[in-house]
C-alpha positions in Angstrom: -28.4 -21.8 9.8 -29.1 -24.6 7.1 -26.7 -25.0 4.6 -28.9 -24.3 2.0 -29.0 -20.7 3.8 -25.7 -20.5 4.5 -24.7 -21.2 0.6 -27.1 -18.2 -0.1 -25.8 -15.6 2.0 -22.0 -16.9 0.6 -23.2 -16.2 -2.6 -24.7 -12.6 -2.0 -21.1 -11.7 -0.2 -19.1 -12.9 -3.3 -21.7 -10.8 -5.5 -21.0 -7.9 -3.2 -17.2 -8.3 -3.0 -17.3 -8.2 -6.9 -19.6 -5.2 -7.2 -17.4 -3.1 -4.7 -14.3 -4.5 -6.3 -15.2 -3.4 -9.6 -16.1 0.1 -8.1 -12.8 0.5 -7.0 -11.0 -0.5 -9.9 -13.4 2.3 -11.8 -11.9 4.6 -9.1 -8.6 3.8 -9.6 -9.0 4.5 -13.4 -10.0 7.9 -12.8 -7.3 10.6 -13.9 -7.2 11.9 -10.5 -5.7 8.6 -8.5 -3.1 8.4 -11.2 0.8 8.8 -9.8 3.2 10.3 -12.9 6.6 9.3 -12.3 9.4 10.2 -14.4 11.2 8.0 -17.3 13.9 6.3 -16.2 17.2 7.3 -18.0 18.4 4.9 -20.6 22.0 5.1 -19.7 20.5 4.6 -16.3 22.6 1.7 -14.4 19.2 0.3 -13.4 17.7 1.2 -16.1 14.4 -0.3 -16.9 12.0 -0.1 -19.4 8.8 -1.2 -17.1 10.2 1.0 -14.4 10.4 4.8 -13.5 11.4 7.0 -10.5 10.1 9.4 -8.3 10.5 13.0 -7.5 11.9 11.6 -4.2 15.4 9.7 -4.3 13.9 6.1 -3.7 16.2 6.1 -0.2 14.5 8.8 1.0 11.0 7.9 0.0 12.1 4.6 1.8 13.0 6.2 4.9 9.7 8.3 4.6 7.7 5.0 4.7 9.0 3.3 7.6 8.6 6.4 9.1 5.0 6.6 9.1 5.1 3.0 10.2 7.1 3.9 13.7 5.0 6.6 14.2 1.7 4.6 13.7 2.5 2.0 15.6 3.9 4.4 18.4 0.5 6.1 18.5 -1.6 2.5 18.1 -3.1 3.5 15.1 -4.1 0.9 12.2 -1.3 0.6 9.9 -3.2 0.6 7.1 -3.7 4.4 6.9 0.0 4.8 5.9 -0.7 3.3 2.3 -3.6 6.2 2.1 -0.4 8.6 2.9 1.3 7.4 0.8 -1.1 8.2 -2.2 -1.0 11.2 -1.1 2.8 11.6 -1.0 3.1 10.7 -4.2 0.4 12.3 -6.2 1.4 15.3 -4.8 4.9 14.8 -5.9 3.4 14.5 -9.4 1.4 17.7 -9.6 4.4 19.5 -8.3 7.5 17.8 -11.1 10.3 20.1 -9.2 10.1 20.9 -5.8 12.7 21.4 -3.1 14.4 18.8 -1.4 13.6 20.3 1.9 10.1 20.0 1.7 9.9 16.2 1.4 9.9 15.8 4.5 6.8 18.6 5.6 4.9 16.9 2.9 5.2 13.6 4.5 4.2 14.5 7.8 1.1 16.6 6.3 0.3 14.0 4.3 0.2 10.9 7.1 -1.4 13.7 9.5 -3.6 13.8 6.7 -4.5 10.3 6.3 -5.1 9.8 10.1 -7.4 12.4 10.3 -9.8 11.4 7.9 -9.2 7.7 8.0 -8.1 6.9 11.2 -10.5 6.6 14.8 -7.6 7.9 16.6 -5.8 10.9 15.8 -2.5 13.1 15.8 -3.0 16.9 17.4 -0.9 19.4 14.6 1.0 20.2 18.2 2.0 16.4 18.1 3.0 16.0 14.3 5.1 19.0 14.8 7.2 17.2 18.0 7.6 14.6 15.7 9.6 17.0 13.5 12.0 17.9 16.4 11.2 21.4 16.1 11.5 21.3 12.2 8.4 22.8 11.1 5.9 24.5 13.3 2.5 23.6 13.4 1.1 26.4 11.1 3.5 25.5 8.2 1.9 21.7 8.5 -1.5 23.4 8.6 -0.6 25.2 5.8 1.3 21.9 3.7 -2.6 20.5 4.3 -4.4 22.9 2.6 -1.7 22.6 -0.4 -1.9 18.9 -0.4 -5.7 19.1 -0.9 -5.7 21.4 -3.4 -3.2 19.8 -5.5 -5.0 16.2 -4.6 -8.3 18.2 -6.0 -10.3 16.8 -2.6 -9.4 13.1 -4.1 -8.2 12.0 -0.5 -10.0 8.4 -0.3 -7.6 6.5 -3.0 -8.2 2.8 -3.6 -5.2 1.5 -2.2 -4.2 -1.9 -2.1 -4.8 -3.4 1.1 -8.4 -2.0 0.4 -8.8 -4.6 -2.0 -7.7 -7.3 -0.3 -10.2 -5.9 2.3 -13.0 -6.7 0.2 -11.6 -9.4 -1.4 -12.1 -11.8 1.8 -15.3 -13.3 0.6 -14.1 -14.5 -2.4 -10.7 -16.0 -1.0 -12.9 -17.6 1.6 -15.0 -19.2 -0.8 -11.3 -20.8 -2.7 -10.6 -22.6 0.5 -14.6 -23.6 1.8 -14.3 -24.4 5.8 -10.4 -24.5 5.9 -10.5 -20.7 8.2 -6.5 -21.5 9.2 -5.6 -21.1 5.5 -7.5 -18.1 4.8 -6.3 -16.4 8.1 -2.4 -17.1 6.4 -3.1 -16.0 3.3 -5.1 -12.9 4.2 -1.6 -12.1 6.8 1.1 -12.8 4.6 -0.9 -10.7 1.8 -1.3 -7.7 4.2 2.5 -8.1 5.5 3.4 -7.8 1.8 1.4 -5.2 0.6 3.0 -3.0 3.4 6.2 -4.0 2.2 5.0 -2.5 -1.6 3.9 0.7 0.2 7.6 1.2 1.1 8.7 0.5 -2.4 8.6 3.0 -4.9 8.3 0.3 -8.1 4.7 -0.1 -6.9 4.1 4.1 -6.8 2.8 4.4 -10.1 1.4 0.2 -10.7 -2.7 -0.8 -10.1 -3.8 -0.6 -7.1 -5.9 -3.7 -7.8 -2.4 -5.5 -9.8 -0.6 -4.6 -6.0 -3.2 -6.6 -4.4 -3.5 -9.7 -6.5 0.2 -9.8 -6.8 0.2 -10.1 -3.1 -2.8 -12.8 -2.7 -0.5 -14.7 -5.7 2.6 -14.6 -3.8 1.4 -15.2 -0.3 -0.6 -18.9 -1.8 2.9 -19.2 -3.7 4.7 -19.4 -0.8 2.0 -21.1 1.8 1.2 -23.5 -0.8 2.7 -27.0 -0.3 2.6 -28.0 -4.0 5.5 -28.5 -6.2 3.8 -26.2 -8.6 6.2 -24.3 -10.7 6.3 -20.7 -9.2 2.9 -18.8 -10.1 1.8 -21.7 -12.7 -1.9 -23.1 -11.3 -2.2 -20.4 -8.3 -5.6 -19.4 -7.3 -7.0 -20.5 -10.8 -10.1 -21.6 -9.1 -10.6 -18.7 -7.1 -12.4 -16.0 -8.7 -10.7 -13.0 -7.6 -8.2 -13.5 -10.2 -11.2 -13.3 -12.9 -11.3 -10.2 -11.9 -7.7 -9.0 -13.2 -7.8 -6.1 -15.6 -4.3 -6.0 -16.2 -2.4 -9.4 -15.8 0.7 -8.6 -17.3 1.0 -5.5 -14.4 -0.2 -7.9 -11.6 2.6 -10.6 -12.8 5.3 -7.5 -13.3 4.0 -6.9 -9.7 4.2 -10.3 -8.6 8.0 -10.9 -9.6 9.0 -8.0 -7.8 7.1 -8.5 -4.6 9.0 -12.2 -4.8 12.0 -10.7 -4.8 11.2 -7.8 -1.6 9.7 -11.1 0.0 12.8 -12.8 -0.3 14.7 -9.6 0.8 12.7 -9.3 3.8 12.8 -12.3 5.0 16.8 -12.8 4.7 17.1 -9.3 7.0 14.8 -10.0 9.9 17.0 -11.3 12.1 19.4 -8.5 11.9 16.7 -6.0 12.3 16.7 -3.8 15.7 13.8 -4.3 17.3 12.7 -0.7 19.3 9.6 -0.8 21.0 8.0 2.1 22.8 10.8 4.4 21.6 9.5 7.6 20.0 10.1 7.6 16.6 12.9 9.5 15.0 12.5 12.5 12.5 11.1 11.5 9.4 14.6 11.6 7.6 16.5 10.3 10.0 18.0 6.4 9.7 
């Protein structure tokens, strides 16, 4: 292929990366992807005026996440189907403002049984998800959660989560760093390792899809980056995925929290148990 052709067929990627990124931001502005949370308290001890909480006690929600992580990883399924879970986990939560604490936990399972099933190759049997529970909730009261959750969801089950941008985002990140493929391989891991770390984080329930994913391209060439740059001052200006930002000041409120869940993360992997091939405990359990 001439270069000549080669520069062509860049070109018409980077237009196409644009077009679908744009659809999806359209997507994510529709009424139906939205997540409500609920003002934080002023007298709050965390209190926060950028920030709100969940339904779900933040621990739990937590727990929830990694959760669906052991069990998609026990069953060799991509990982990204746990953010689409997710979405649905907590745009539930917001069409339903008080529900019992006892059904977080059948509303997770439905909702990543969910998720597999319509995004996944592989998939969980009912009979499965229900072992999972350890006997918790029988198969026909998961079957049943999955009828609620897609009436309440509306049939708005393909959300445009944030690892779906980055997805599509690979053209133009490859055109930012021409011929250097080792740079655009660590940018494009460290961006997905962070956006999974967002999906377990309930600051990022309710922030732009799109923000979530630029925040994590930002940080990842922050911290790959060999410059003495001040942090986030000159990143990716010549790239033009970040023309496409809607909503800066959300992707930089994104992009100082994901710094600090970085840094978090990184200080507590060595104590972390590693447990390989065990089944994965109930979704509540520690």
């Amino acid at each position: 292929m001439s270069a000549t052709t080669s520069s062509c067929t860049s070109s018409m990627d980077q237009a196409q990366a644009i077009d679908q990124w744009n659809a999806l931001v359209a997507r994510e502005e529709e009424d139906a992807y939205q997540v409500r949370l609920q003002p934080r308290s002023p007298s709050s001890p965390s209190g926060d005026r950028d920030s709100a909480v969940h339904s779900c006690p933040a621990l739990w929600r937590e727990k929830i996440c990694e959760w669906c992580f052991q069990v998609v990883d026990h069953c060799d399924i991509d990982r990204d189907v746990v953010s689409v879970a997710l979405s649905y986990f907590d745009r539930y939560l917001s069409c339903h403002a008080k529900i019992a604490e006892s059904l977080y936990q059948v509303v997770a399972m439905t909702s990543l049984y969910l998720a597999v099933k319509l995004h996944s190759t592989k998939k969980i049997s009912v009979a499965s998800m229900s072992s999972l529970s350890k006997g918790q909730f029988r198969p026909d009261q998961i079957s049943k959660m999955e009828v609620y959750i897609i009436q309440s969801l509306n049939w708005h089950l393909n959300p445009p989560t944030p690892i779906i941008y980055l997805n599509v985002a690979d053209p133009l990140l490859e055109a930012s760093s021409p011929g250097d493929a080792q740079a655009l391989y660590d940018v494009s891991e460290l961006s997905r390792y962070l956006l999974e770390l967002s999906v377990c984080d309930e600051f990022f329930a309710d922030k732009r899809p799109s923000s979530v994913a630029l925040a994590a391209v930002t940080v990842a060439m922050e911290n790959l980056s060999s410059s003495s740059k001040a942090e986030g001052e000159g990143e990716g200006e010549d790239c033009e995925l970040f023309r496409l930002d809607k909503a800066p000041k959300t992707t930089e409120l994104c992009a100082r929290r994901l710094r600090n869940v970085y840094s978090l993360a990184t200080s507590a992997q060595g104590e972390e148990q590693q447990r390989e091939g065990a089944s994965p405990a109930s979704v509540m359990q520690g």
